[in-house]
GUDO-140987 format. One record per residue: residue number from 1; residue in three letters; z, x, y of N, C-alpha, C, O in turn. Coordinates in steps of 0.02 Angstrom, whole numbers, always signed. Example, Ala and Ser with C-alpha at 12.3 -4.5 7.8 and 13.67 -1.06 7.14 Angstrom:
REM residues 2
   pos   code       nw       nu       nv      caw      cau      cav       cw       cu       cv       ow       ou       ov
     1    ALA     +390     +660     -284     +390     +615     -225     +390     +660     -165     +423     +712     -166
     2    SER     +354     +642     -112     +357     +684      -53     +394     +645       +2     +402     +670      +57
//
This chain:
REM residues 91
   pos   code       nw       nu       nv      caw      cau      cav       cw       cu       cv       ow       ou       ov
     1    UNK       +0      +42      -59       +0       +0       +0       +0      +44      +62      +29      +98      +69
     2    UNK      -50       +0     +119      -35      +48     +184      +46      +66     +211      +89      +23     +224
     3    UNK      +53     +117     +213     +126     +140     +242     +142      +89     +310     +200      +73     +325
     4    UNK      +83      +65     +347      +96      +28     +413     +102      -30     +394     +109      -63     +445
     5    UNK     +104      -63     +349     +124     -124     +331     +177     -132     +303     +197     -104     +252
     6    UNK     +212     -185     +345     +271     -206     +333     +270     -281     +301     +234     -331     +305
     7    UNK     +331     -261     +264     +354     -332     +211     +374     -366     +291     +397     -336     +340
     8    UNK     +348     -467     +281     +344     -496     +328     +395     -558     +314     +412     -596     +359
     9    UNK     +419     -563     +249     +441     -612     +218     +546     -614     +237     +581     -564     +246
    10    UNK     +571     -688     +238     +618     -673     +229     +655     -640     +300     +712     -619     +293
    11    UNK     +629     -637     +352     +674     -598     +403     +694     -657     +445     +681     -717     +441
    12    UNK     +733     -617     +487     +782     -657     +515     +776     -613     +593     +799     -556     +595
    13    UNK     +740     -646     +664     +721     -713     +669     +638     -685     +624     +618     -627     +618
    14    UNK     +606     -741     +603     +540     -753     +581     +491     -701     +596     +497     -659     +641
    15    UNK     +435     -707     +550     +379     -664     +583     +357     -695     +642     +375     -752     +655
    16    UNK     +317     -660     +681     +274     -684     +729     +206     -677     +727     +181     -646     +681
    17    UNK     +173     -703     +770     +110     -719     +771      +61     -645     +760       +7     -630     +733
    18    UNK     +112     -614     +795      +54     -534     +828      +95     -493     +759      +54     -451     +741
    19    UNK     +148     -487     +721     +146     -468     +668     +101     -487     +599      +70     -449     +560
    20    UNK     +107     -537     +599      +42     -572     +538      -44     -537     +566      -78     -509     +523
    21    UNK      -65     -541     +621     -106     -516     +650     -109     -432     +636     -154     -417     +596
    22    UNK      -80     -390     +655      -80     -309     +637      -48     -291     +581      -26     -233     +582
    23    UNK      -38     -328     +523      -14     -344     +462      -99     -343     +419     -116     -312     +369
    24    UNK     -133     -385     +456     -194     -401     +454     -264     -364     +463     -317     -363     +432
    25    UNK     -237     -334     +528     -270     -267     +553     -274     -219     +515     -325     -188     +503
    26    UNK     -207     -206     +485     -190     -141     +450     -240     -125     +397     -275      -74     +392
    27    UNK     -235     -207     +338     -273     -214     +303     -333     -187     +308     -348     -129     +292
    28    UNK     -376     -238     +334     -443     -215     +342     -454     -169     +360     -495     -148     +319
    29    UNK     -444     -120     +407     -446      -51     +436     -431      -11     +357     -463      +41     +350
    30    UNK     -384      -33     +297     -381      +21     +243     -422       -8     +199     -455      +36     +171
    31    UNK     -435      -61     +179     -501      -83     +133     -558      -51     +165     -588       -6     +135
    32    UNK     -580      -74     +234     -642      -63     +255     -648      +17     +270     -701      +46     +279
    33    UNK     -586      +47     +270     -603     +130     +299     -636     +147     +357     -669     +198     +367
    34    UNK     -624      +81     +414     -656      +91     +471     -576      +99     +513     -538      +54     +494
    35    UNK     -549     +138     +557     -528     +111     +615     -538      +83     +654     -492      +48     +677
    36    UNK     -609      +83     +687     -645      +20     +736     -723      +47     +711     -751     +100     +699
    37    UNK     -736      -22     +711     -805      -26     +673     -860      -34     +712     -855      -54     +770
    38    UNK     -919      -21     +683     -964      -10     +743     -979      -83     +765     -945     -131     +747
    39    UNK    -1037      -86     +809    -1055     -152     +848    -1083     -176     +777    -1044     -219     +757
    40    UNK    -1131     -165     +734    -1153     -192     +704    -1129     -243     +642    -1162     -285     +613
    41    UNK    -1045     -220     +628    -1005     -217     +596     -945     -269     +622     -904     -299     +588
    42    UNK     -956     -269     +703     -879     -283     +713     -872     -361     +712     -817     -384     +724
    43    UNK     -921     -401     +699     -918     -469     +690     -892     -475     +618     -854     -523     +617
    44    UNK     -896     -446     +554     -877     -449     +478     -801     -425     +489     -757     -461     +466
    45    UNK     -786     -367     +524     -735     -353     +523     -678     -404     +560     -622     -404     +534
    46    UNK     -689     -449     +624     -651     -474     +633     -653     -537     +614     -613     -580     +634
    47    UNK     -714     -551     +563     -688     -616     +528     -646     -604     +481     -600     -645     +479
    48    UNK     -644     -545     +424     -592     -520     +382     -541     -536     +405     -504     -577     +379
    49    UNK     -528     -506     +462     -454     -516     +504     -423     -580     +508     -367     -598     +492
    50    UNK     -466     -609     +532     -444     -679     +522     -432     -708     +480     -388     -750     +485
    51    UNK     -471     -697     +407     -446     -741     +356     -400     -701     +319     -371     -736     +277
    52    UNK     -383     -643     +317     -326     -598     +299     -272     -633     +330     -229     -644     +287
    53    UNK     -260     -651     +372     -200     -667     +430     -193     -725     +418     -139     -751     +429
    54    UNK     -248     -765     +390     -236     -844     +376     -198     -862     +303     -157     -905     +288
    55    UNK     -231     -809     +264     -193     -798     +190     -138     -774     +188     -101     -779     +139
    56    UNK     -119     -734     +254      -37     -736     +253       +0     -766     +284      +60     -755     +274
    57    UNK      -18     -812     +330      +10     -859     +340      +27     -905     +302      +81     -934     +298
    58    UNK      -25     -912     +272       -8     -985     +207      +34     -935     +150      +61     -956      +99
    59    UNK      +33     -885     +165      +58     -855      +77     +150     -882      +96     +191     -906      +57
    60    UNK     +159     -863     +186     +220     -835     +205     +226     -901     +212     +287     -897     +222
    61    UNK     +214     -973     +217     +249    -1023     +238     +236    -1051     +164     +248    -1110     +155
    62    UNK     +221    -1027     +132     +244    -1077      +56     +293    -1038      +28     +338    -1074       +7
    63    UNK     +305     -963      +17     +347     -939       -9     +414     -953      -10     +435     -972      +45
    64    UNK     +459     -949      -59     +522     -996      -66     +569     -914     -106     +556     -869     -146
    65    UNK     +646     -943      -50     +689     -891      -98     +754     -910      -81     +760     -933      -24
    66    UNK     +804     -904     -115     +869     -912     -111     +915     -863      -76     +974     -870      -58
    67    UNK     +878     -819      -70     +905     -730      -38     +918     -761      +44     +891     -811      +67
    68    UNK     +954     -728      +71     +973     -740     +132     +939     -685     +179     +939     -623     +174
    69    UNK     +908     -727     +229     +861     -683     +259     +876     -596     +296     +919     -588     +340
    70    UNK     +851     -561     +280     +861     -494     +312     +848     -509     +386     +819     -552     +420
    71    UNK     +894     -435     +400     +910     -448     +456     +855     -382     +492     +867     -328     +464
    72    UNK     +803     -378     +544     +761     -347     +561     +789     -255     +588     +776     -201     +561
    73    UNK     +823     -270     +640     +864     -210     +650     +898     -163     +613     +897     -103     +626
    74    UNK     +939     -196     +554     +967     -158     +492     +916     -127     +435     +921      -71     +411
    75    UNK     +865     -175     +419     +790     -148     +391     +768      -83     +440     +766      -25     +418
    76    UNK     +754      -99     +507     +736      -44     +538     +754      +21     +529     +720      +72     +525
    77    UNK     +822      +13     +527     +876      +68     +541     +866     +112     +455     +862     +174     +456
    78    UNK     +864      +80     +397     +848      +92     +354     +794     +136     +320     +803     +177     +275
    79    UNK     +749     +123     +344     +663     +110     +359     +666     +190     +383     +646     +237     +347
    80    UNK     +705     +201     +473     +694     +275     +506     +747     +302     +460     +752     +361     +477
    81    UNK     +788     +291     +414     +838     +343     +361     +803     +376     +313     +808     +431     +287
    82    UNK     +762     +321     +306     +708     +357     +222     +675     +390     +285     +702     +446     +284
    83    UNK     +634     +389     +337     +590     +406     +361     +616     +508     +370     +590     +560     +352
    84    UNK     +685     +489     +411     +700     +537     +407     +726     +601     +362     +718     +659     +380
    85    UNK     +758     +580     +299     +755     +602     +227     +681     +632     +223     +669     +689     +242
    86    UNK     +640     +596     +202     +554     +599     +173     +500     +662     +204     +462     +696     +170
    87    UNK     +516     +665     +308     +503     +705     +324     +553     +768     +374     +544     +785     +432
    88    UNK     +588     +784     +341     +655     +833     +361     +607     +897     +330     +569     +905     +282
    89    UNK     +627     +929     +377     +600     +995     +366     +641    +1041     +336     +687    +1064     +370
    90    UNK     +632    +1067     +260     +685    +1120     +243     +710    +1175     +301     +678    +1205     +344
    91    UNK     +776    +1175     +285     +803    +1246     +331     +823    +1293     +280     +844    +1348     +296
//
């Protein structure tokens, strides 16, 4: 999975609009292996986008769980611990 994509599910407050969107972005930019695509291209690419973003919308409003929603800031904080572990530079 792209490293820039983040689990969207389950948080506390909710995803938002412009997360499902660059959730979306991310995608296609690693399937398609384009970062920005040419003119000829960029009409396919941002219909992808769109229906990527629409399939997670519907994935994220049907999904069902008993787990009590995470909390965004404590994920974060988590998230830069591995980050920092992962790339620490031996001394």
């Amino acid at each position: 999975m792209c490293r820039n994509i983040r689990t969207l599910f389950n948080f506390e407050p909710p995803v938002t609009e412009e997360e499902i969107q660059a959730a979306a972005l991310q995608f296609v930019r690693k399937v398609s292996g384009f970062n920005k695509p040419s003119q000829a291209n960029e009409a396919a690419f941002n219909a992808a986008i769109e229906d990527v973003a629409k399939a997670c919308r519907t994935l994220l409003s049907n999904l069902e769980t008993a787990a009590p929603p995470k909390n965004r800031e404590e994920e974060a904080a988590k998230a830069r611990a591995r980050a920092a572990v992962r790339f620490a530079k031996d001394e």
